[in-house]
C-alpha positions in Angstrom: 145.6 79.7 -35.1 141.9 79.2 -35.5 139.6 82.6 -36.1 136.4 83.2 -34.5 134.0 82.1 -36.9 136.2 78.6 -36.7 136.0 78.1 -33.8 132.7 78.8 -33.2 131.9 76.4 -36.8 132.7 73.6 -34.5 130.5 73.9 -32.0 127.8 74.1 -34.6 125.8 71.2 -34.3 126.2 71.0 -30.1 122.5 71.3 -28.6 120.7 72.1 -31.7 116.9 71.9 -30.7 114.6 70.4 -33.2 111.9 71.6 -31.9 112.3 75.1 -31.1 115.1 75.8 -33.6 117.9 77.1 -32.6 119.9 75.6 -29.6 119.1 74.5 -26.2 122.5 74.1 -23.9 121.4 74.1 -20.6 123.5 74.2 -17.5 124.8 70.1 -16.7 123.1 68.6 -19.8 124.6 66.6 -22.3 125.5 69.4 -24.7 126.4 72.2 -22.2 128.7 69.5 -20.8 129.8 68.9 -24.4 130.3 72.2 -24.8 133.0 72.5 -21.4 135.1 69.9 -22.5 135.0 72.0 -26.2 136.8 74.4 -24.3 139.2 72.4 -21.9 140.4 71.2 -25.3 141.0 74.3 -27.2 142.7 75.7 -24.1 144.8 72.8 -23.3 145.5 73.5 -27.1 146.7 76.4 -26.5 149.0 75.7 -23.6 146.5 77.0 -20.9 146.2 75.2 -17.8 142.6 74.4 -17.1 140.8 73.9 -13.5 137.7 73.8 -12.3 136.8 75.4 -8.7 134.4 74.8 -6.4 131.3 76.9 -7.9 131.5 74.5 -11.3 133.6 77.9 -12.7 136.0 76.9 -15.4 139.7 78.9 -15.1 142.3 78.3 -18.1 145.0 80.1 -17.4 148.3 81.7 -19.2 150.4 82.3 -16.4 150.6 81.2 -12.8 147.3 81.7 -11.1 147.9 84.9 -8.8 146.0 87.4 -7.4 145.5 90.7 -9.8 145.4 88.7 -12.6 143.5 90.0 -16.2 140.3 88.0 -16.8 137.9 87.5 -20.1 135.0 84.8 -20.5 132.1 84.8 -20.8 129.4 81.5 -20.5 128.6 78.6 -22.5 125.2 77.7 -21.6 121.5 78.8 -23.4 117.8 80.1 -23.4 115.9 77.2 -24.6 115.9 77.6 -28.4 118.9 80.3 -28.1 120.9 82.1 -31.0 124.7 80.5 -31.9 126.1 83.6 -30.4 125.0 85.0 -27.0 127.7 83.1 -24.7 129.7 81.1 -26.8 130.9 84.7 -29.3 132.7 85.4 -25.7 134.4 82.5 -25.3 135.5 81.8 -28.7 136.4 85.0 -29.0 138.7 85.1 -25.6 140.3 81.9 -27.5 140.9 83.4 -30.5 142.4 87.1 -28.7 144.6 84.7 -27.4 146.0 83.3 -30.4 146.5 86.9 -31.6 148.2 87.8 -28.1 150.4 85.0 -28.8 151.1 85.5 -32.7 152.1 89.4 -32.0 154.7 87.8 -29.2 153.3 89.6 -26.3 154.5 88.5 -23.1 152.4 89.1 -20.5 153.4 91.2 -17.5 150.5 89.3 -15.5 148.8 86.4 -15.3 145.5 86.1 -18.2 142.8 83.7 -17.3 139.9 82.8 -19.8 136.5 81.8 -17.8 133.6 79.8 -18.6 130.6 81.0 -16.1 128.3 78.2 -15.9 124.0 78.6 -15.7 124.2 82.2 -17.1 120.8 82.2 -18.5 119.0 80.3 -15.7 117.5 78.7 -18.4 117.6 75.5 -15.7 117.3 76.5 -12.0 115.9 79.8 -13.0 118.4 82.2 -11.5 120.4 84.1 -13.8 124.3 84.2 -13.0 124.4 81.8 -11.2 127.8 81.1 -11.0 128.9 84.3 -10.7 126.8 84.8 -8.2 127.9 82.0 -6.0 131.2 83.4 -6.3 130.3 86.6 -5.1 128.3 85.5 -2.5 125.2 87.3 -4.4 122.8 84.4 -3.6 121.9 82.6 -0.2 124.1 79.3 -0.2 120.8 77.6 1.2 119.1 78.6 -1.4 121.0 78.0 -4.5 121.4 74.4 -3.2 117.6 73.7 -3.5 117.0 75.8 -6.5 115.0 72.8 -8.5 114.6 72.6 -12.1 111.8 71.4 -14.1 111.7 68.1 -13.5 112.3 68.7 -9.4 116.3 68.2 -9.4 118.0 70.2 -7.1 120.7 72.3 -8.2 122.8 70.2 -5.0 122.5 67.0 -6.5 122.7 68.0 -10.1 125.7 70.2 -8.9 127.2 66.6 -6.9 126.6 64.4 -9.9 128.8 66.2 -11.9 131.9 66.5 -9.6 131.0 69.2 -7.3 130.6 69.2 -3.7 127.5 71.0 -2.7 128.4 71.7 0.8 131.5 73.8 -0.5 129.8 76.1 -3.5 129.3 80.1 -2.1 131.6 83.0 -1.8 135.0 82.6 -2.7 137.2 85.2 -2.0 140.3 83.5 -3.2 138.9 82.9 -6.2 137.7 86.9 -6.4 141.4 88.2 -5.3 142.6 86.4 -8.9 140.2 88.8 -10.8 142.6 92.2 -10.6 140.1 93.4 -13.9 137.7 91.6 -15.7 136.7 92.2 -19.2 133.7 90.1 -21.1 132.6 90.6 -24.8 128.9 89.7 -25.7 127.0 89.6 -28.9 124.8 92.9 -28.9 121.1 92.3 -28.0 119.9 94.6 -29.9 120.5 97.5 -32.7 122.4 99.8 -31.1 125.5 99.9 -33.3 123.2 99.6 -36.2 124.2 98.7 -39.9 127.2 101.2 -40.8 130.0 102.6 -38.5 132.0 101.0 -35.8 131.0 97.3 -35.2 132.3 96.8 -31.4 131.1 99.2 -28.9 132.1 99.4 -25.0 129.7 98.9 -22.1 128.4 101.4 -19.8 125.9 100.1 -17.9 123.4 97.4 -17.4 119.6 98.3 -16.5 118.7 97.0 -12.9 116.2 93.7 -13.6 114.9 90.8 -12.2 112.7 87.7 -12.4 109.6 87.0 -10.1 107.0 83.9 -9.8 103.8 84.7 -10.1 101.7 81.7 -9.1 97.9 82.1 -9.7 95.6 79.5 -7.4 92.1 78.7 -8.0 89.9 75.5 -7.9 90.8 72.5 -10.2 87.8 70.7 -12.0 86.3 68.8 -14.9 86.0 70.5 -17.8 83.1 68.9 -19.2 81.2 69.2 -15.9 82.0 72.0 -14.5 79.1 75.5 -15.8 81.1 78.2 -16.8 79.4 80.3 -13.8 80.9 77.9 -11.3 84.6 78.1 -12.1 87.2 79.7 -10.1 89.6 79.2 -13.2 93.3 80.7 -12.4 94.7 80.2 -16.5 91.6 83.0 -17.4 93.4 85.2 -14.5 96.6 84.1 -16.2 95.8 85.5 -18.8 94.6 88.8 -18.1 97.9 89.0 -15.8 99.6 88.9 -18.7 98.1 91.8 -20.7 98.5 94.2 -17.3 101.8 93.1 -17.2 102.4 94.6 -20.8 100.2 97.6 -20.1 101.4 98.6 -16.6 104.6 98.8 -18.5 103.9 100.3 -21.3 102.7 103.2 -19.1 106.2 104.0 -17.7 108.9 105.1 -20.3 111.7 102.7 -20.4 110.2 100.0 -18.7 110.4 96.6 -20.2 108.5 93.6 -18.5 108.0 90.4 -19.9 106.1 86.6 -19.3 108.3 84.5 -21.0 107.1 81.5 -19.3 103.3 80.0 -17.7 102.9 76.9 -16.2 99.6 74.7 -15.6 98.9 72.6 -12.9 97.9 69.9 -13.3 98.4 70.9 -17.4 95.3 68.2 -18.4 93.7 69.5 -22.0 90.6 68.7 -20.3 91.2 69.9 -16.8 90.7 73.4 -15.2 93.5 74.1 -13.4 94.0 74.4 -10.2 97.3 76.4 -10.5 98.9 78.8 -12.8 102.6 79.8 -12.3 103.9 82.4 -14.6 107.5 83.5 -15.0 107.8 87.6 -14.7 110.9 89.5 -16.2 111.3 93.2 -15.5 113.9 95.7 -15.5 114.4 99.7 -16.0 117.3 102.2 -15.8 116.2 103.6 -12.1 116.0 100.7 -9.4 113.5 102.7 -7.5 111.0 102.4 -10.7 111.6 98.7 -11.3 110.4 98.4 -7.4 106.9 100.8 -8.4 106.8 98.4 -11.4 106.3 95.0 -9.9 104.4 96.4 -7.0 101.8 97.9 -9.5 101.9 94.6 -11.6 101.2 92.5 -8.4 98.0 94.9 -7.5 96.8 94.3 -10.5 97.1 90.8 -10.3 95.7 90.9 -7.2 92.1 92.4 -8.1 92.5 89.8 -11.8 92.7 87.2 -9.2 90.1 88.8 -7.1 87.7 88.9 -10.1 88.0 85.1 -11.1 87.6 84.0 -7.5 91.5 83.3 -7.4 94.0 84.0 -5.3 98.0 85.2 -6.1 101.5 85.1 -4.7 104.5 86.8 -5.5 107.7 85.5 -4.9 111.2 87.0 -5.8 113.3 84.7 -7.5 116.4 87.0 -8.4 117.2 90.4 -8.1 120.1 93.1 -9.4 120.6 96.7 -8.9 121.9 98.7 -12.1 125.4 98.2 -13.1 127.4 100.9 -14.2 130.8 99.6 -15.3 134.0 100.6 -13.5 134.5 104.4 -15.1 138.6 103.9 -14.8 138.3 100.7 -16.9 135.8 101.7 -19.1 137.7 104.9 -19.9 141.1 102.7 -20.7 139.4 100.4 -22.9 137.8 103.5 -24.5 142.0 104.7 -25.1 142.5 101.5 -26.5 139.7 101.5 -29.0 139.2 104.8 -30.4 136.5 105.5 -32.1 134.2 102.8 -30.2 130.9 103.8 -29.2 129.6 103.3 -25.7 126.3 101.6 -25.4 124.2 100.6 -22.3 122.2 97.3 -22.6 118.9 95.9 -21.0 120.5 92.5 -20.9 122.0 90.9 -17.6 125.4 89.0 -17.6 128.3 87.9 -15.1 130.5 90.8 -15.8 127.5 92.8 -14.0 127.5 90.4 -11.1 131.1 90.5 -10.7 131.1 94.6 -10.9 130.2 94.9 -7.5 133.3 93.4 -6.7 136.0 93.8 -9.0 136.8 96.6 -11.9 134.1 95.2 -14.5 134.1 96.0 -18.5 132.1 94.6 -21.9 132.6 94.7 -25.3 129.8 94.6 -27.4 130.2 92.9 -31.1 127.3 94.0 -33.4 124.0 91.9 -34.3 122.6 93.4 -37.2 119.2 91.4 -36.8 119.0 93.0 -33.4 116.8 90.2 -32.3 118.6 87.6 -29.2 117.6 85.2 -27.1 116.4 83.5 -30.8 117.7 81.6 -33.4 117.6 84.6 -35.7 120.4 86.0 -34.0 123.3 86.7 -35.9 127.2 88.0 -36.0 128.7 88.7 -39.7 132.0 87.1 -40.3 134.4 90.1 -40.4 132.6 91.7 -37.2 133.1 88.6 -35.0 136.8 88.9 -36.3 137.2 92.8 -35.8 135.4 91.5 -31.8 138.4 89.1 -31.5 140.9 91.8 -32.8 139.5 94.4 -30.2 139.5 92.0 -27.1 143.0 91.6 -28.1 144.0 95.2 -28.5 142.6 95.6 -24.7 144.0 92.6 -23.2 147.5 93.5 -24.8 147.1 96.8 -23.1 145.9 95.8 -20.3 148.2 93.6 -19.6 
């Protein structure tokens, strides 16, 4: 029986990214792919029997795959330059609950699957949840098939070169009807358990958010020959973009709105651009605000443009509602962990997704750093054990 911290030691040295520190597993690359077959092993390990459906969804089962069964996972793929925890704690952890299921001779009354959720982060073809989305039928087939990623692959022939069958990825509602409750445990994203006190908390909600493409156009040009006057220069509209985007949000209490990303085209040290795309990240508690957010963001872009002799788009790249988590669930998992406290989070993942369609719940394990989505994010020993312990505790009684 391996622990948490084990497991998760083995996997250590999987997509480490020289560069930006940290690691870098993104969806169908070498060490996300590395990463899968990690996991087919340690469940084959464990007697689980391992498939993979149509959506690139891995399933290892305890049990007969039925309908109604009791579901944990989480994903295994990264931000570029990621923490060790923020996917892969799940997983492990699911592994290691397991082992503990097992060990305390619990016999299941219905079938347990632990799921891997592939392109969680979007890190690739820039829609979060993917997976889970395709399973849900969240995202236009269409579309998901010509989502491209940075070098211009589309998600369909990245999707067909490693075993799927583009033509058949999109809702499936057989694969839905197996999920009778599905519960994921995450690495907090932040300091909400703080330093002392309980270290696992239980999910209550997720803040509605989504990602948008703001691309900037102007005129490309030497930048030796071209007067300063003359320019129609979209990266110095870029730029001012960015700092509305920070104060329109700033102005509205508990927004949050972020460029994590800007592109150049043509990207030449000595070339004015002719095109600036920039990656916008947005989310508040009340859907209805989120909506005022980006319209005000996109005004102001619009008279930034306006000033530089630019012009901007704004294009909708993914989209979801607020999540609150299934109250019956929530409130049994609260039973089975006295004493946990209940935290909402800003971050998105697949147990939100799936919430709109099957009774949804997340554990939270504590990050004392508080930081994510960066190396510096961290899980102490004995709290990623206590995580394993708790998932268990819920499993066994939800069983």
């Amino acid at each position: 029986m391996e622990t948490v911290n084990q497991l998760l030691d083995s996997i250590k040295d999987v997509g480490r990214d020289a560069v930006r520190g940290g690691y870098s597993r993104a969806v169908y690359t070498t060490p996300e792919l590395e990463l899968r077959q990690w996991f087919i092993e340690q469940a084959e390990q464990r007697g689980l029997d391992v498939e993979t459906d149509r959506n690139g969804i891995t399933w290892a089962w305890w049990g007969k795959p039925q309908d109604g069964a009791l579901v944990t996972g989480s994903h295994l793929d990264s931000v570029p330059g990621g923490g060790a925890f923020d996917g892969p704690l799940g997983v492990a952890s699911a592994l290691a609950a397991v082992d503990l299921l097992k060990s305390r001779g619990v016999e299941p009354r219905r079938s347990l699957a632990v799921t891997v959720f592939p392109e969680e982060e979007g890190s690739r073809f820039g829609v979060a949840c993917l997976g889970s989305r395709l399973l849900t039928g969240a995202i236009d087939v269409d579309k998901a098939r010509n989502l491209r990623d940075a070098e211009g692959n589309t998600f369909a022939d990245v999707a067909q070169a490693n075993g799927l069958d583009p033509r058949h990825v999109g809702r499936d509602t057989a694969a839905l009807a197996r999920i009778g409750d599905f519960v994921e445990l995450h690495v907090e994203q932040g300091r909400g358990l703080g330093d002392h006190g309980p270290a696992i908390a239980v999910g209550s909600s997720i803040l509605g958010h989504g990602r948008w493409k703001l691309s900037v156009s102007g005129q490309g040009n030497h930048a030796g020959t071209t007067l300063m006057a003359d320019r129609a220069d979209p990266m110095v509209a870029a730029a001012q973009i960015v700092v509305a985007v920070r104060d329109t949000a700033a102005k509205q209490q508990d927004a949050r709105a972020t460029v994590g990303r800007l592109t150049p085209v043509p990207g030449g040290t000595n070339v004015i651009a002719s095109r600036v795309d920039l990656w916008l990240d947005a989310r508040h508690p009340d859907d209805a605000v989120t909506a005022q957010l980006i319209e005000a963001i996109y005004g102001a872009a619009r008279e930034i443009a306006a000033g530089e002799g630019c012009s901007v788009s704004l294009t909708e790249e993914s989209y979801s509602d607020t999540v609150h988590f299934n109250p019956a669930l929530s409130r049994r998992i609260g039973e089975l962990l006295p004493g946990a406290p209940v935290l909402a989070t800003g971050a998105g993942h697949d147990a939100g997704v799936l919430a709109g369609h099957v009774p949804s719940a997340m554990l939270f394990v504590r990050n004392p750093s508080g930081i994510s989505h960066s190396p510096e994010e961290y899980v102490a020993d004995e709290d990623a054990s206590a995580g394993a312990v708790a998932l268990a505790d819920v499993l066994e009684g939800l069983l």
